[in-house]
VEXDREN-2710 file (C-alpha; in Angstrom, 1 decimal):
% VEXDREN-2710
k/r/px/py/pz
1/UNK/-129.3/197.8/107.6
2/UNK/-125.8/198.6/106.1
3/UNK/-122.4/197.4/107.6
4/UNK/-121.7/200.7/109.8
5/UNK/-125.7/201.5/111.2
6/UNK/-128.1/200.1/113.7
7/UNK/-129.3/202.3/115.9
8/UNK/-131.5/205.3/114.2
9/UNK/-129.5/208.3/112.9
10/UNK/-126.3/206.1/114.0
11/UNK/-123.3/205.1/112.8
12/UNK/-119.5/204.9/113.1
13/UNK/-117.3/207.5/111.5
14/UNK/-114.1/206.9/109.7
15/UNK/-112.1/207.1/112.7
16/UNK/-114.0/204.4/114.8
17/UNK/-113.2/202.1/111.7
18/UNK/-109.7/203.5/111.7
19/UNK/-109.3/202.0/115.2
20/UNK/-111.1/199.0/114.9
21/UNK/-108.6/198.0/112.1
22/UNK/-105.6/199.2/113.5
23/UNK/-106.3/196.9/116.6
24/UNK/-107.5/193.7/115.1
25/UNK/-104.3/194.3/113.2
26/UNK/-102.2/194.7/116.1
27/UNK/-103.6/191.4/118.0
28/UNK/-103.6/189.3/114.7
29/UNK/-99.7/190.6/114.4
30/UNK/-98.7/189.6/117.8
31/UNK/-100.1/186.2/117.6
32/UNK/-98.6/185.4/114.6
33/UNK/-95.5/187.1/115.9
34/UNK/-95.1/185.3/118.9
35/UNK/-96.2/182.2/117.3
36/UNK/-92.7/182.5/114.8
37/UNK/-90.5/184.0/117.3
38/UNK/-91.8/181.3/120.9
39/UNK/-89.2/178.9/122.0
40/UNK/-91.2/176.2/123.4
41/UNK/-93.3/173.6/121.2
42/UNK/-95.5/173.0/124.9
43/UNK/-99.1/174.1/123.9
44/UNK/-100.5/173.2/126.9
45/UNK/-98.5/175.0/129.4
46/UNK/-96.0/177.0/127.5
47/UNK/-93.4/175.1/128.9
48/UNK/-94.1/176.4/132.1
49/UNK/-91.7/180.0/131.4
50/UNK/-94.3/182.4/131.7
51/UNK/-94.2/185.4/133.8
52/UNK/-97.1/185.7/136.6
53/UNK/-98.1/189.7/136.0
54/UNK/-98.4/188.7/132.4
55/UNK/-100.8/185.8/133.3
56/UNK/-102.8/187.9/135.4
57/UNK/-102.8/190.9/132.8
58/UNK/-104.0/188.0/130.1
59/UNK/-107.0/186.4/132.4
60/UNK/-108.5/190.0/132.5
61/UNK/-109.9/189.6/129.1
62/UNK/-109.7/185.7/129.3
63/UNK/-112.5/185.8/132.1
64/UNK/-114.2/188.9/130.9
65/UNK/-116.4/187.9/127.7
66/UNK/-117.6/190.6/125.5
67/UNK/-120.9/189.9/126.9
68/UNK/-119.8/191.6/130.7
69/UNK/-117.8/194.6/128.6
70/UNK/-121.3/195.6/127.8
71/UNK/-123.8/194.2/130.1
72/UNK/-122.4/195.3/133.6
73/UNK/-122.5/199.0/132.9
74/UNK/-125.8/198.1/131.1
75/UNK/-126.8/196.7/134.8
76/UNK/-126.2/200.4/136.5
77/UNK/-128.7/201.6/134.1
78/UNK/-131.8/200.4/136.5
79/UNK/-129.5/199.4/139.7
80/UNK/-127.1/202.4/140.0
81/UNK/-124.2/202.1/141.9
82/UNK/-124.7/198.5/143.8
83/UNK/-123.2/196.9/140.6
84/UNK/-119.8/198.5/141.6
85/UNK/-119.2/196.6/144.8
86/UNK/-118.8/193.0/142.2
87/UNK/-115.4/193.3/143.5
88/UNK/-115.5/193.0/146.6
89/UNK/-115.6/188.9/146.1
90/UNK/-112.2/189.2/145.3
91/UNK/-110.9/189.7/148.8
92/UNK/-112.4/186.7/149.5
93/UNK/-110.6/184.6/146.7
94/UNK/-107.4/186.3/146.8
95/UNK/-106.1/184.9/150.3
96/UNK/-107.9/181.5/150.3
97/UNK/-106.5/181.0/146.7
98/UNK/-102.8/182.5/146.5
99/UNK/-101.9/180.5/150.7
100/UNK/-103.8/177.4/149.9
101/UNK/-105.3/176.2/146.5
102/UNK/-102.8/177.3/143.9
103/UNK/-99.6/176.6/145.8
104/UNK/-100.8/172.6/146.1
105/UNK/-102.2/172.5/142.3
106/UNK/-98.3/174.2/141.7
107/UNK/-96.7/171.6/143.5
108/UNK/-98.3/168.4/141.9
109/UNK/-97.5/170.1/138.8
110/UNK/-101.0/169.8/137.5
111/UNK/-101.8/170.3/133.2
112/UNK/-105.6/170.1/134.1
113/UNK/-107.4/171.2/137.1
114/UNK/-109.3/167.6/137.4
115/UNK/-106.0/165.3/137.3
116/UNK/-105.8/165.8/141.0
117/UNK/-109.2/164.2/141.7
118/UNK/-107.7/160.9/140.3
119/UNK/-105.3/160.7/142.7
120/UNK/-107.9/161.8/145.5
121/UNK/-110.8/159.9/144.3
122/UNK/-111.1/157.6/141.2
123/UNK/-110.2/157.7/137.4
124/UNK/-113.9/157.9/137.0
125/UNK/-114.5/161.2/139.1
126/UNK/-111.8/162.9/136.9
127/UNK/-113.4/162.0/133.8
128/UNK/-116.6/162.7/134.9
129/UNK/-115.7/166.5/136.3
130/UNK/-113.1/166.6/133.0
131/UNK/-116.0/165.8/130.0
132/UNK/-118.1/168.3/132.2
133/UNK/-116.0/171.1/131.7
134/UNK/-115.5/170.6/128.3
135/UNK/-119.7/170.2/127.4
136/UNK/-119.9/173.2/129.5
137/UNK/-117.4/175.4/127.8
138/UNK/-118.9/174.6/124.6
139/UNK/-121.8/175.5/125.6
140/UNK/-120.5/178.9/126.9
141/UNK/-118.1/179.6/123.7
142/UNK/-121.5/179.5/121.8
143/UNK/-122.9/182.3/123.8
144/UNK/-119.4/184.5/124.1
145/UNK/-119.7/184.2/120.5
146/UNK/-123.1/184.8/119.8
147/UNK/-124.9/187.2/122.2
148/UNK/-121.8/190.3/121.4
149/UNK/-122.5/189.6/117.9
150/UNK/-126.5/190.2/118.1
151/UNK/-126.0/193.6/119.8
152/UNK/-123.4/194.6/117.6
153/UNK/-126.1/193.2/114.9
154/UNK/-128.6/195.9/116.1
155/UNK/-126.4/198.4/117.3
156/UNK/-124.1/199.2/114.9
157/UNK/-125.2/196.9/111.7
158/UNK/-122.6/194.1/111.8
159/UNK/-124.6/190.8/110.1
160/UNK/-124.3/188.4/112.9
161/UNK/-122.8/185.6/110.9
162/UNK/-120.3/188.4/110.2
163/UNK/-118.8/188.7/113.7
164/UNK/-119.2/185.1/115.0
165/UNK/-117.2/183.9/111.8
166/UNK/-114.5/186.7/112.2
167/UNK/-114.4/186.3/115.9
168/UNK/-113.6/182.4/115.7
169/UNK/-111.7/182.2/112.9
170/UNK/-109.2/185.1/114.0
171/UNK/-109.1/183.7/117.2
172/UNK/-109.0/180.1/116.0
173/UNK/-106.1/181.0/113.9
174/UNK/-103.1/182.0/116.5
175/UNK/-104.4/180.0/119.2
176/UNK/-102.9/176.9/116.4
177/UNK/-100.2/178.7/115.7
178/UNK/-99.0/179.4/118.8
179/UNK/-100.8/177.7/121.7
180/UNK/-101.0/178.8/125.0
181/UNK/-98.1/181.3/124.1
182/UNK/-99.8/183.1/122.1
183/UNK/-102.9/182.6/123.6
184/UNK/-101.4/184.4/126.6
185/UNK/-99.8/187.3/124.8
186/UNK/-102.6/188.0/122.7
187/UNK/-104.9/188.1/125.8
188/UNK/-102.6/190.2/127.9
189/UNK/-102.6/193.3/124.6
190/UNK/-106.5/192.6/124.7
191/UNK/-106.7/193.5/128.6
192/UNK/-104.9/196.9/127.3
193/UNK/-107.2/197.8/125.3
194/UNK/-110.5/197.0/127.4
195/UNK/-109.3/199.0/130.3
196/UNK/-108.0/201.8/128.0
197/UNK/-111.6/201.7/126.4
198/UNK/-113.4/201.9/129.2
199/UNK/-110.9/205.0/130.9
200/UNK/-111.4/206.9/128.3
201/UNK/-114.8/206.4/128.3
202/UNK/-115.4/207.3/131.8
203/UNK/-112.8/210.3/131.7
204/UNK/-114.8/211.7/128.4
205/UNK/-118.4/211.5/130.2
206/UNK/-117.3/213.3/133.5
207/UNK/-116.2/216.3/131.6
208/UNK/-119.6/216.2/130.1
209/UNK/-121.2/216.0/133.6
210/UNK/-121.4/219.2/136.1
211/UNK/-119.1/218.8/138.4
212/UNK/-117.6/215.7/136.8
213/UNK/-117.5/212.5/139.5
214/UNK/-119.0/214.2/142.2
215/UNK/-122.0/215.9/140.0
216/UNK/-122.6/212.3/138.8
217/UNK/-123.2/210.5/142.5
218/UNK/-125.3/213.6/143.1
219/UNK/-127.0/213.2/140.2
220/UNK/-128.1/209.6/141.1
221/UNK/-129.1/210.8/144.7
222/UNK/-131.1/213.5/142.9
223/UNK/-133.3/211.3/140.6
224/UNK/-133.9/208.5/142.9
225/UNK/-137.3/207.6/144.0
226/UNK/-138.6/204.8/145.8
227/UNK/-139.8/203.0/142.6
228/UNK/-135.9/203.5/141.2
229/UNK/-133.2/204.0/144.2
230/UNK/-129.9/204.9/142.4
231/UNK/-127.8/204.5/145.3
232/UNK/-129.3/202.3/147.6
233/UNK/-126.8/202.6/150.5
234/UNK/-129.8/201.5/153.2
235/UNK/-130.2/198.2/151.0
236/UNK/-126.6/197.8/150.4
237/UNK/-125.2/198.2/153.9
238/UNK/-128.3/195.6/155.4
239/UNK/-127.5/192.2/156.1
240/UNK/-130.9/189.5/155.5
241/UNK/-130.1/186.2/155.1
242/UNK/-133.3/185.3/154.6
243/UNK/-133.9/188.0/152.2
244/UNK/-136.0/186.6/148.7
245/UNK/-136.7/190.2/147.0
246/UNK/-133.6/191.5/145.2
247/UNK/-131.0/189.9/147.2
248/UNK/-128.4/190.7/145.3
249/UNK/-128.5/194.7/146.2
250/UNK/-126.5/194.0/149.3
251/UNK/-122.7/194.5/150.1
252/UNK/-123.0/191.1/151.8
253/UNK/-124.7/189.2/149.0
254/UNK/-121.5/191.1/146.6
255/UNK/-119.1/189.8/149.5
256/UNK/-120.2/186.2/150.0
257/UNK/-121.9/185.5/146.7
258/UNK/-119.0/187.0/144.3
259/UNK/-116.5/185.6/146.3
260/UNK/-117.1/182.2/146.2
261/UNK/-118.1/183.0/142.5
262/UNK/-114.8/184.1/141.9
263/UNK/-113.0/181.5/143.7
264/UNK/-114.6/178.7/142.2
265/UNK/-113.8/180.5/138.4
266/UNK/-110.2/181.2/139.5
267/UNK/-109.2/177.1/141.5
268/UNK/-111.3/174.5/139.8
269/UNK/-112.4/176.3/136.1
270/UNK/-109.4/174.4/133.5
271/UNK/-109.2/178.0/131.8
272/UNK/-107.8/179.6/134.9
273/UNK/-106.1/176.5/136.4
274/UNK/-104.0/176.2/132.9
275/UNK/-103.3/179.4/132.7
276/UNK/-101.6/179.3/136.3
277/UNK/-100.0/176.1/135.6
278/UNK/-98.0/177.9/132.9
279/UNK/-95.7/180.3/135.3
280/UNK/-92.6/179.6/136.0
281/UNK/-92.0/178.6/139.3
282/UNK/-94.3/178.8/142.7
283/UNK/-93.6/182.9/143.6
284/UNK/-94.8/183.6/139.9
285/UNK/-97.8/181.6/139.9
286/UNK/-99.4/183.1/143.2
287/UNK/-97.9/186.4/141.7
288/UNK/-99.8/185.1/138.5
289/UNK/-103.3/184.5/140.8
290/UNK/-103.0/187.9/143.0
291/UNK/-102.5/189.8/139.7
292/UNK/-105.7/188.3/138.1
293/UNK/-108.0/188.9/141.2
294/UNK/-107.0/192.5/141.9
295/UNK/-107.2/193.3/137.8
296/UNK/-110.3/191.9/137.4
297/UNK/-111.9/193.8/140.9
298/UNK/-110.2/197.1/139.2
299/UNK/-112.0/195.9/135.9
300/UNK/-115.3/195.3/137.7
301/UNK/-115.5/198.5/139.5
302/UNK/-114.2/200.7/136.1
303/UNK/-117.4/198.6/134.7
304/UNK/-119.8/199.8/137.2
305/UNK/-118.5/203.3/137.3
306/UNK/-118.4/203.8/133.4
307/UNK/-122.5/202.6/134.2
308/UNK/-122.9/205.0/136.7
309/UNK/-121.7/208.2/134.6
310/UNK/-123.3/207.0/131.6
311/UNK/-126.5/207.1/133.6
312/UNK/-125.5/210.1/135.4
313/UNK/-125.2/211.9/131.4
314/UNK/-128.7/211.1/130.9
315/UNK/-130.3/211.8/133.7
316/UNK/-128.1/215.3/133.7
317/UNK/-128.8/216.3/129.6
318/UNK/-131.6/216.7/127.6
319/UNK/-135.1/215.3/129.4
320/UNK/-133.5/213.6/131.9
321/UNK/-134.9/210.3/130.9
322/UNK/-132.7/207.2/130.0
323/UNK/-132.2/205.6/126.2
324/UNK/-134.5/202.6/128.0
325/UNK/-137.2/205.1/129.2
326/UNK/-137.7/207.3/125.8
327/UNK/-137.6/204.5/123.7
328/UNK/-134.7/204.4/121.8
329/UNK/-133.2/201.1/123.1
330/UNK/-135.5/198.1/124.1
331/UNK/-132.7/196.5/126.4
332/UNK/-130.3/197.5/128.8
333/UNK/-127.4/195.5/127.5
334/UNK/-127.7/198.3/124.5
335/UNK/-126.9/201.3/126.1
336/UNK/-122.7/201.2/125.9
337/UNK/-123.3/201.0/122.2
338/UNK/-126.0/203.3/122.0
339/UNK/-124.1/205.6/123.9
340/UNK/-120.8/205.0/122.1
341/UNK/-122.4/205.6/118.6
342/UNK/-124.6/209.0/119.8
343/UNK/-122.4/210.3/122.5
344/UNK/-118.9/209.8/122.2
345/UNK/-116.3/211.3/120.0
346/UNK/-115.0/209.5/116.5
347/UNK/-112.6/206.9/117.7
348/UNK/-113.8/206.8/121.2
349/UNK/-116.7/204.3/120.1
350/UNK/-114.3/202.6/117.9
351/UNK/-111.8/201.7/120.8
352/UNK/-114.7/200.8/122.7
353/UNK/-116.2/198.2/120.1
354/UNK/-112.7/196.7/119.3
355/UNK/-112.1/196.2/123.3
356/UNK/-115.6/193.8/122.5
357/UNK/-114.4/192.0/119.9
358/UNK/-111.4/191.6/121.2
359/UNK/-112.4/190.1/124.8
360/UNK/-114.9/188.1/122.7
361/UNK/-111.7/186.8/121.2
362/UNK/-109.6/186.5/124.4
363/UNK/-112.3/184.3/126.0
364/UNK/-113.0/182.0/122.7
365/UNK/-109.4/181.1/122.1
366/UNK/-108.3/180.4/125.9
367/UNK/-111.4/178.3/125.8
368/UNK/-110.9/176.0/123.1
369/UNK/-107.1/175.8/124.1
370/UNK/-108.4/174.9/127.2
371/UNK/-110.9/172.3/126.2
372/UNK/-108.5/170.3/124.0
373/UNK/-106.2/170.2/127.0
374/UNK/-108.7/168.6/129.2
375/UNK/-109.7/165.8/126.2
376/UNK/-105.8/165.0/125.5
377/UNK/-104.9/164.9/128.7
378/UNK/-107.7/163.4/130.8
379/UNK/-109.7/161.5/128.3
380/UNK/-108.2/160.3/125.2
381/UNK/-104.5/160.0/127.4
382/UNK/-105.8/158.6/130.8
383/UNK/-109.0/157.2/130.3
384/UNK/-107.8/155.3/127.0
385/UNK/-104.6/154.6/129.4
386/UNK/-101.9/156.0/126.9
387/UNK/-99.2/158.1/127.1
388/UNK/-99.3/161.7/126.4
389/UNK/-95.8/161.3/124.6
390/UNK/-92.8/163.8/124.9
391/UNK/-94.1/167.1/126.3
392/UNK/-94.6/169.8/122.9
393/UNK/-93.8/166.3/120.6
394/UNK/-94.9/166.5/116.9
395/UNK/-97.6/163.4/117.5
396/UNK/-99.2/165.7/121.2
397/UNK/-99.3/169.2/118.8
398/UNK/-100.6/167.2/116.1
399/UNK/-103.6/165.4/118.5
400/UNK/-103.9/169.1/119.9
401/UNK/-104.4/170.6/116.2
402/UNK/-107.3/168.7/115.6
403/UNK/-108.9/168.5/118.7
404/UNK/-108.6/172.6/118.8
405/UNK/-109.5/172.9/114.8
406/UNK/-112.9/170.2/115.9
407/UNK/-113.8/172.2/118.8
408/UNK/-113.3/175.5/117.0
409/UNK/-116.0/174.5/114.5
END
């Protein structure tokens, strides 16, 4: 399999690599540039100056991995349209979070979201909840990186050791340089590009479909069948409890379930808490929390739309069957690529396999920024009962270096 084919008779043209260089080139250059040219030497919270649109814009690709870029419109493939109504969670953690929870973390002028539960509870709860986190990020780094690399593997013919060691050591590389600063920056030009990706994507496919949008929903409506409902609005709309048989094709289960999904992501998960913490006064950082739950409930319904007219193409061209139901993908979570390699235009698939790599990025080095916080300030600092120093000092950016270079690795 060479460097530029997976799928059968598939490959990227000159112009998808074009793209794909040009915006790895672009992120590398602004972390390094804001790396040289940031004023503050605070890694943790970059000196608490930040602005709160540009936190919000930078948590859309800090919470979306590469692994939801391609597996949520994967999800319309054999759901249809019920994936779209993910953000409907958000209207539940928008006003709970932005009146109550992020205003109190603002004013105790938290680094890390679990130093609070030592002055609630004990020292031990904190270390507890704090070494938690950090296993579990681990954990979860491992997959950002790995499962986007395996269906680039068989989609386009990346070697996986080739995009988990690109990947990390890219993103490794500027979040030492510049910290949270650049983290932040280099997050916020990655957002760009996933929601440019995926407009174009969905604006190229409706011209392809008869009567673009609309021609797609009736599409759907016209291939459904009771083994494979495309819009299910009877099952969406119903409200059972109780219900043990796909529960989550309901506008409730969406409501309830993704809500407190997204709240608990958003007010006790150290990546979003940190990246709050870092705005520069109270108005910014509920500015700074309202800007990342309505961007990510625009990302999440662009996600499920982009599934639904990528479905709606196939079920409107050729035999009417999907990639998954004439063999020429085995899984779900391959059809964006597929599609992107046999569909779309040269460059078009390039933008869309940069936005991956990118948010793949984005989520790797928030998260080992993140999880050296959490050890310098609530272990090796509070539980081994030293100071954390001067704020920025050479000794904390020096204890931060090699916690972030360990946990990189």
């Amino acid at each position: 399999m060479s460097l530029s084919q997976g799928f059968d008779g598939a490959h990227l043209q000159v112009a998808d690599w074009v793209v794909i260089g040009v915006h790895l080139a672009l992120t590398i250059a602004a972390g390094v540039l804001v790396s040289i040219f940031s004023k503050t030497k605070d890694k943790m919270t970059a000196g608490r100056s930040m602005n709160g649109f540009l936190i919000g814009l930078s948590m859309l690709s800090g919470l979306c991995s590469g692994i939801s870029y391609i597996g949520v419109p994967g999800y319309a493939l054999g759901d249809g349209v019920g994936v779209m109504f993910l953000a409907l969670g958000y209207f539940v953690s928008i006003p709970v979070g932005s009146i109550i929870i992020i205003p109190f973390f603002h004013r105790l002028r938290l680094t890390t979201a679990y130093e609070y539960l030592s002055l609630r509870f004990s020292k031990g709860i904190r270390v507890t909840a704090s070494f938690l986190f950090i296993a579990r990020i681990l954990l979860y780094l491992g997959v950002v990186l790995y499962a986007p690399a395996i269906i680039l593997e068989t989609s386009i013919g990346i070697p996986l050791w080739v995009s988990i060691l690109f990947t990390g050591v890219v993103a490794t590389i500027w979040t030492l340089k510049g910290g949270m600063v650049a983290v932040i920056y280099t997050d916020a030009l990655q957002s760009v590009a996933m929601v440019l990706g995926v407009v174009v994507c969905i604006s190229y496919t409706t011209t392809e479909i008869p009567d673009g949008i609309v021609g797609a929903f009736r599409a759907l409506a016209n291939h459904s069948t009771n083994v494979t409902d495309y819009i299910p609005w009877s099952g969406l709309l119903s409200f059972h409890p109780t219900q043990t048989s796909n529960p989550g094709e309901s506008i409730w289960a969406f409501l309830i379930g993704s809500g407190l999904n997204a709240l608990v992501q958003s007010t006790t998960d150290q990546l979003a808490v940190q990246r709050f913490m870092t705005a520069k006064n109270l108005k910014e950082c509920i500015k700074s929390f309202i800007s990342t739950g309505v961007l990510n409930a625009m990302m999440s319904t662009l996600f499920g739309l982009e599934g639904v007219v990528i479905l709606a193409y196939y079920l409107t061209h050729g035999t009417g069957l999907t990639p998954m139901q004439d063999g020429n993908i085995t899984s779900s979570d391959h059809v964006l690529p597929y599609f992107a390699l046999t569909v779309l235009p040269a460059g078009i698939a390039g933008l869309l396999l940069a936005a991956v790599v990118g948010s793949t990025m984005s989520v790797y080095s928030g998260g080992i920024n993140a999880a050296a916080t959490a050890t310098h300030i609530d272990l090796l600092s509070y539980m081994c009962q030293k100071t954390t120093g001067v704020r920025g000092s050479v000794a904390e950016r020096r204890r931060l270096t090699v916690l972030t270079l360990l946990y990189s690795w």
